[in-house]
C-alpha positions, 0 to 999 in steps of 0.5 A: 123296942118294938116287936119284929113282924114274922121274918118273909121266910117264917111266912113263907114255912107258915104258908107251906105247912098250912097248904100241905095240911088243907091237902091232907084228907085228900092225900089221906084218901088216896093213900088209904084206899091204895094201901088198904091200911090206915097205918101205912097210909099215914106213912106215906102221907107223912113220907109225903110231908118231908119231901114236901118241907125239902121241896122250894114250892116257887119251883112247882107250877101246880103244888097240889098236883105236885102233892097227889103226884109224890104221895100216889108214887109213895103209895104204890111203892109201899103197896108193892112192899105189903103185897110181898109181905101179905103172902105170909099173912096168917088167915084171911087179911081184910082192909083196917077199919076206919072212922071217917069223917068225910067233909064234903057235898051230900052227892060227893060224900056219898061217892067216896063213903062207897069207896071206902066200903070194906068189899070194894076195897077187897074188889081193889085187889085183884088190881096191880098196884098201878092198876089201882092208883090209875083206877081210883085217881081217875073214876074216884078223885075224877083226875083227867086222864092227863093228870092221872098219866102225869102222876104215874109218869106214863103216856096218857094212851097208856094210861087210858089202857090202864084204867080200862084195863082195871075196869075190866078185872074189877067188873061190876060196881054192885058192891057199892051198893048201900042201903038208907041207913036206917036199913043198915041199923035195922040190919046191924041189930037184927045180927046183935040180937041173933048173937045175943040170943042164940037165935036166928030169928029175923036175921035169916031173912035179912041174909042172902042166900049165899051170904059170906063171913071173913075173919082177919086175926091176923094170927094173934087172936082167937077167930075163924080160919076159913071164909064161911059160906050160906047156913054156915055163917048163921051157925056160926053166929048163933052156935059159936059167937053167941057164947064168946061174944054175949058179955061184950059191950056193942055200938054203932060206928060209922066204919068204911063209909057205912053203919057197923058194929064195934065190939069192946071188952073192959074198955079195948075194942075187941073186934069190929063188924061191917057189912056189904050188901046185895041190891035187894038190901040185904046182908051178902058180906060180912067182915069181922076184924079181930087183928089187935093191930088194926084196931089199935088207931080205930079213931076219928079220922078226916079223909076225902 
Protein backbone atom coordinates (compact mmCIF):
# COMPACT_ATOMS: atom_id res chain seq x y z
CA UNK A 1 0.00 0.00 0.00
CA UNK A 2 1.35 3.22 -0.74
CA UNK A 3 1.91 5.95 1.49
CA UNK A 4 -0.81 8.75 2.05
CA UNK A 5 0.64 12.44 1.11
CA UNK A 6 0.39 14.97 4.40
CA UNK A 7 -3.48 15.40 4.68
CA UNK A 8 -4.58 19.59 3.42
CA UNK A 9 -5.12 20.42 7.29
CA UNK A 10 -1.50 19.11 8.39
CA UNK A 11 -0.09 21.53 5.66
CA UNK A 12 -2.05 23.89 6.26
CA UNK A 13 -0.76 23.70 10.52
CA UNK A 14 2.88 23.16 8.66
CA UNK A 15 2.55 26.42 6.96
CA UNK A 16 0.82 28.21 9.97
CA UNK A 17 3.58 27.42 12.28
CA UNK A 18 6.42 28.15 9.61
CA UNK A 19 4.89 31.73 9.14
CA UNK A 20 4.73 32.47 12.78
CA UNK A 21 8.49 31.54 13.29
CA UNK A 22 9.82 33.55 9.97
CA UNK A 23 7.96 36.16 12.29
CA UNK A 24 9.67 35.56 15.60
CA UNK A 25 12.78 37.82 15.53
CA UNK A 26 10.60 40.64 14.63
CA UNK A 27 8.22 39.99 17.28
CA UNK A 28 11.17 39.17 19.41
CA UNK A 29 12.27 42.78 19.00
CA UNK A 30 9.50 44.49 19.64
CA UNK A 31 8.70 42.74 22.67
CA UNK A 32 12.26 42.99 24.10
CA UNK A 33 12.47 46.49 23.65
CA UNK A 34 9.04 47.08 25.03
CA UNK A 35 9.41 44.98 28.33
CA UNK A 36 13.27 45.58 28.88
CA UNK A 37 13.41 41.79 29.64
CA UNK A 38 14.41 38.84 27.66
CA UNK A 39 12.39 36.57 29.83
CA UNK A 40 9.19 38.56 29.53
CA UNK A 41 9.57 39.14 26.03
CA UNK A 42 9.66 35.61 25.38
CA UNK A 43 6.58 35.37 27.16
CA UNK A 44 4.69 37.33 25.47
CA UNK A 45 6.01 36.07 22.05
CA UNK A 46 5.04 32.77 23.06
CA UNK A 47 1.43 34.13 24.78
CA UNK A 48 1.39 35.44 21.07
CA UNK A 49 2.05 31.85 19.64
CA UNK A 50 -1.03 30.19 21.19
CA UNK A 51 -3.60 32.86 20.41
CA UNK A 52 -1.67 32.67 16.95
CA UNK A 53 -2.44 28.47 16.67
CA UNK A 54 -6.21 29.06 17.90
CA UNK A 55 -6.64 31.88 15.20
CA UNK A 56 -8.33 30.54 11.47
CA UNK A 57 -5.59 32.55 9.65
CA UNK A 58 -7.94 32.51 6.19
CA UNK A 59 -10.00 35.04 8.47
CA UNK A 60 -7.27 37.73 8.74
CA UNK A 61 -6.67 40.06 5.77
CA UNK A 62 -2.74 40.99 6.88
CA UNK A 63 -1.53 37.83 9.36
CA UNK A 64 1.72 39.63 9.84
CA UNK A 65 0.04 42.89 11.04
CA UNK A 66 -2.15 40.52 12.85
CA UNK A 67 0.88 39.06 14.58
CA UNK A 68 2.62 42.70 15.39
CA UNK A 69 -0.78 43.83 16.58
CA UNK A 70 -1.46 40.88 19.32
CA UNK A 71 2.14 40.60 20.28
CA UNK A 72 2.56 44.78 20.93
CA UNK A 73 -0.90 44.49 23.08
CA UNK A 74 0.66 41.61 24.97
CA UNK A 75 3.62 43.40 25.54
CA UNK A 76 1.85 46.56 26.93
CA UNK A 77 -0.02 44.80 29.27
CA UNK A 78 2.71 42.93 30.74
CA UNK A 79 4.64 46.08 30.93
CA UNK A 80 2.10 47.74 32.76
CA UNK A 81 2.23 44.54 35.34
CA UNK A 82 6.22 44.83 35.64
CA UNK A 83 6.13 48.58 36.33
CA UNK A 84 3.76 47.75 39.37
CA UNK A 85 6.16 45.25 40.50
CA UNK A 86 9.58 47.26 39.67
CA UNK A 87 8.42 49.68 42.62
CA UNK A 88 9.54 47.08 44.86
CA UNK A 89 12.95 46.28 43.10
CA UNK A 90 15.84 46.38 45.48
CA UNK A 91 18.51 48.64 44.01
CA UNK A 92 18.73 50.31 40.58
CA UNK A 93 17.25 47.81 38.10
CA UNK A 94 18.83 48.10 34.35
CA UNK A 95 17.33 46.29 31.28
CA UNK A 96 18.58 42.09 30.84
CA UNK A 97 21.30 41.76 28.60
CA UNK A 98 21.24 40.15 25.53
CA UNK A 99 23.31 38.41 22.94
CA UNK A 100 21.61 39.45 19.69
CA UNK A 101 22.23 37.97 16.48
CA UNK A 102 20.59 40.86 14.16
CA UNK A 103 19.89 39.32 10.49
CA UNK A 104 19.64 42.12 8.40
CA UNK A 105 21.26 44.82 5.82
CA UNK A 106 24.52 46.76 7.31
CA UNK A 107 22.16 50.27 7.31
CA UNK A 108 19.20 48.43 9.08
CA UNK A 109 21.24 46.39 11.37
CA UNK A 110 23.07 49.35 12.75
CA UNK A 111 19.55 51.14 13.43
CA UNK A 112 18.43 48.46 15.56
CA UNK A 113 21.70 47.45 17.40
CA UNK A 114 21.41 51.04 18.62
CA UNK A 115 18.05 50.29 19.86
CA UNK A 116 19.17 47.86 21.76
CA UNK A 117 21.79 49.99 23.69
CA UNK A 118 21.27 49.38 27.66
CA UNK A 119 21.07 53.54 27.87
CA UNK A 120 18.34 53.87 25.22
CA UNK A 121 16.48 51.40 26.84
CA UNK A 122 16.64 53.12 30.43
CA UNK A 123 15.68 56.71 28.01
CA UNK A 124 12.60 54.18 27.04
CA UNK A 125 11.26 54.52 30.54
CA UNK A 126 10.16 57.74 31.11
CA UNK A 127 7.53 56.59 28.62
CA UNK A 128 3.80 55.10 29.25
CA UNK A 129 3.77 51.94 28.35
CA UNK A 130 1.74 53.27 25.22
CA UNK A 131 4.09 55.85 24.74
CA UNK A 132 6.64 53.32 24.28
CA UNK A 133 5.16 50.75 21.96
CA UNK A 134 3.51 53.67 19.53
CA UNK A 135 7.32 55.26 19.74
CA UNK A 136 9.21 52.18 18.76
CA UNK A 137 6.68 50.63 16.38
CA UNK A 138 6.82 54.04 14.41
CA UNK A 139 10.42 55.43 14.27
CA UNK A 140 12.10 51.74 15.20
CA UNK A 141 10.03 49.27 13.02
CA UNK A 142 9.17 52.21 10.66
CA UNK A 143 4.97 51.15 10.77
CA UNK A 144 3.16 53.98 9.12
CA UNK A 145 1.29 55.91 11.46
CA UNK A 146 -2.13 53.96 10.08
CA UNK A 147 -0.54 50.76 11.04
CA UNK A 148 0.80 51.99 14.57
CA UNK A 149 -2.66 53.35 15.29
CA UNK A 150 -4.47 50.17 14.15
CA UNK A 151 -2.38 47.98 16.43
CA UNK A 152 -2.94 50.32 19.30
CA UNK A 153 -6.71 50.58 18.32
CA UNK A 154 -6.43 54.37 18.39
CA UNK A 155 -7.15 56.92 15.78
CA UNK A 156 -4.28 57.88 13.78
CA UNK A 157 -4.37 61.64 15.02
CA UNK A 158 -4.04 60.25 18.43
CA UNK A 159 -1.61 58.35 17.51
CA UNK A 160 0.52 61.16 15.78
CA UNK A 161 0.03 63.13 19.25
CA UNK A 162 1.45 60.10 20.89
CA UNK A 163 4.60 59.66 19.18
CA UNK A 164 5.26 63.23 19.26
CA UNK A 165 4.51 63.15 22.56
CA UNK A 166 7.35 60.32 23.25
CA UNK A 167 9.67 62.33 21.39
CA UNK A 168 8.92 65.06 23.42
CA UNK A 169 9.97 63.36 26.82
CA UNK A 170 12.79 61.16 25.65
CA UNK A 171 14.58 64.32 24.05
CA UNK A 172 17.77 63.81 22.31
CA UNK A 173 18.82 60.53 20.53
CA UNK A 174 22.85 61.16 21.75
CA UNK A 175 22.68 57.98 23.62
CA UNK A 176 22.57 56.09 20.26
CA UNK A 177 25.53 57.32 19.49
CA UNK A 178 28.20 54.22 18.97
CA UNK A 179 31.80 54.50 18.23
CA UNK A 180 33.85 51.71 15.59
CA UNK A 181 34.22 48.85 17.30
CA UNK A 182 37.67 48.96 17.49
CA UNK A 183 36.89 51.93 19.65
CA UNK A 184 34.75 50.33 21.68
CA UNK A 185 37.59 47.09 22.42
CA UNK A 186 40.30 49.72 23.08
CA UNK A 187 37.78 51.28 25.52
CA UNK A 188 36.53 47.71 27.01
CA UNK A 189 40.46 46.84 27.79
CA UNK A 190 41.54 49.80 28.93
CA UNK A 191 38.47 49.37 31.87
CA UNK A 192 39.68 45.34 32.27
CA UNK A 193 43.34 46.83 32.76
CA UNK A 194 42.63 49.55 35.14
CA UNK A 195 40.46 46.71 37.21
CA UNK A 196 43.02 44.27 37.01
CA UNK A 197 45.88 46.58 37.88
CA UNK A 198 44.35 48.90 40.41
CA UNK A 199 45.33 51.64 38.41
CA UNK A 200 43.54 54.20 36.53
CA UNK A 201 46.16 54.50 33.99
CA UNK A 202 44.81 55.18 30.23
CA UNK A 203 41.09 54.91 31.21
CA UNK A 204 40.82 58.19 32.99
CA UNK A 205 41.19 59.63 29.74
CA UNK A 206 38.76 57.49 28.12
CA UNK A 207 36.14 58.56 30.68
CA UNK A 208 33.76 61.67 30.49
CA UNK A 209 34.12 64.20 33.03
CA UNK A 210 30.69 63.20 34.36
CA UNK A 211 30.80 59.51 33.50
CA UNK A 212 28.06 57.25 35.64
CA UNK A 213 28.22 53.51 37.04
CA UNK A 214 24.53 51.44 37.78
CA UNK A 215 24.76 48.36 39.38
CA UNK A 216 21.34 46.19 39.07
CA UNK A 217 21.64 43.24 41.82
CA UNK A 218 18.55 43.07 42.02
CA UNK A 219 18.64 42.23 45.69
CA UNK A 220 20.36 38.82 45.65
CA UNK A 221 24.18 39.67 45.31
CA UNK A 222 26.81 41.67 46.52
CA UNK A 223 26.77 45.17 44.27
CA UNK A 224 26.66 48.82 44.76
CA UNK A 225 23.52 50.44 45.86
CA UNK A 226 23.94 53.78 44.83
CA UNK A 227 24.54 55.23 41.06
CA UNK A 228 28.04 56.73 41.10
CA UNK A 229 29.22 59.63 39.87
CA UNK A 230 32.68 61.57 38.32
CA UNK A 231 36.01 60.45 40.30
CA UNK A 232 33.64 58.14 42.37
CA UNK A 233 33.06 55.50 39.65
CA UNK A 234 37.18 55.54 39.03
CA UNK A 235 37.65 54.87 42.73
CA UNK A 236 35.41 52.48 42.65
CA UNK A 237 37.00 50.61 39.94
CA UNK A 238 40.43 50.46 40.99
CA UNK A 239 39.91 50.84 44.81
CA UNK A 240 36.80 48.22 45.20
CA UNK A 241 36.27 45.93 41.82
CA UNK A 242 40.11 45.74 41.57
CA UNK A 243 40.36 43.36 44.71
CA UNK A 244 36.76 41.28 44.18
CA UNK A 245 36.93 41.10 40.28
CA UNK A 246 41.10 40.14 39.76
CA UNK A 247 40.24 36.21 39.60
CA UNK A 248 37.51 36.23 37.11
CA UNK A 249 37.86 35.11 33.81
CA UNK A 250 36.78 38.25 30.96
CA UNK A 251 35.50 38.27 27.29
CA UNK A 252 34.12 40.25 24.85
CA UNK A 253 30.61 39.83 24.08
CA UNK A 254 28.42 41.58 21.74
CA UNK A 255 25.75 42.54 24.59
CA UNK A 256 22.69 45.25 23.46
CA UNK A 257 23.97 45.70 19.97
CA UNK A 258 27.58 46.84 21.17
CA UNK A 259 31.00 45.29 22.45
CA UNK A 260 30.96 44.65 26.12
CA UNK A 261 32.18 42.57 28.81
CA UNK A 262 31.09 39.01 30.47
CA UNK A 263 32.68 38.24 33.72
CA UNK A 264 32.56 34.35 34.91
CA UNK A 265 33.67 32.60 38.02
CA UNK A 266 33.96 28.52 37.54
CA UNK A 267 32.31 28.54 34.49
CA UNK A 268 28.87 30.79 35.71
CA UNK A 269 28.82 34.49 34.36
CA UNK A 270 29.05 36.31 37.27
CA UNK A 271 28.38 39.68 35.89
CA UNK A 272 28.06 41.59 32.57
CA UNK A 273 29.54 45.08 31.76
CA UNK A 274 28.08 47.56 28.73
CA UNK A 275 28.66 50.90 28.14
CA UNK A 276 27.11 54.37 26.61
CA UNK A 277 29.08 56.44 25.09
CA UNK A 278 29.18 60.45 24.71
CA UNK A 279 29.99 61.86 20.82
CA UNK A 280 33.43 62.24 21.51
CA UNK A 281 33.96 58.49 22.12
CA UNK A 282 34.05 58.37 24.93
CA UNK A 283 32.83 56.34 28.11
CA UNK A 284 29.53 58.30 29.79
CA UNK A 285 27.56 55.33 31.11
CA UNK A 286 28.50 52.25 32.51
CA UNK A 287 26.20 49.29 33.27
CA UNK A 288 27.35 46.42 35.52
CA UNK A 289 24.36 43.52 35.76
CA UNK A 290 25.00 41.38 38.72
CA UNK A 291 21.13 39.98 39.11
CA UNK A 292 21.65 36.12 38.78
CA UNK A 293 18.14 36.22 37.08
CA UNK A 294 19.13 38.21 34.04
CA UNK A 295 22.14 36.25 33.37
CA UNK A 296 20.66 32.93 33.71
CA UNK A 297 19.22 32.97 29.42
CA UNK A 298 22.75 35.18 28.45
CA UNK A 299 22.74 33.35 25.27
CA UNK A 300 22.69 33.68 21.35
CA UNK A 301 19.57 35.13 20.48
CA UNK A 302 18.08 36.28 16.95
CA UNK A 303 15.80 39.41 17.02
CA UNK A 304 15.00 42.09 14.52
Amino acid sequence: MSKSNPSSAARDSDAHIRFFEEARPRLLGIAYRILGTRAEAEDAVQDTFLRWQATDVDSIESPGAWLTTACTRRSIDMLRAAYRSRVDYVGNWLPEPIHAIIDSDAEAQMELSSSLSTAFLLMLERLTPRERAAYLLHEIFDMSYGDVAASLDMTEPACRKLVSRAKARIGEDHVRFTPTQERQEELLAAFEEAIRSGQPGQLTAMLASDVRLTADGGGKVATVIDVLEGSAVTAFLTERLSGWWQSYEWSFADLNGSRGLVLRDGGTIVAAVSFAYDTAGRIAEIFVVRNPDKLAALDEVTMH
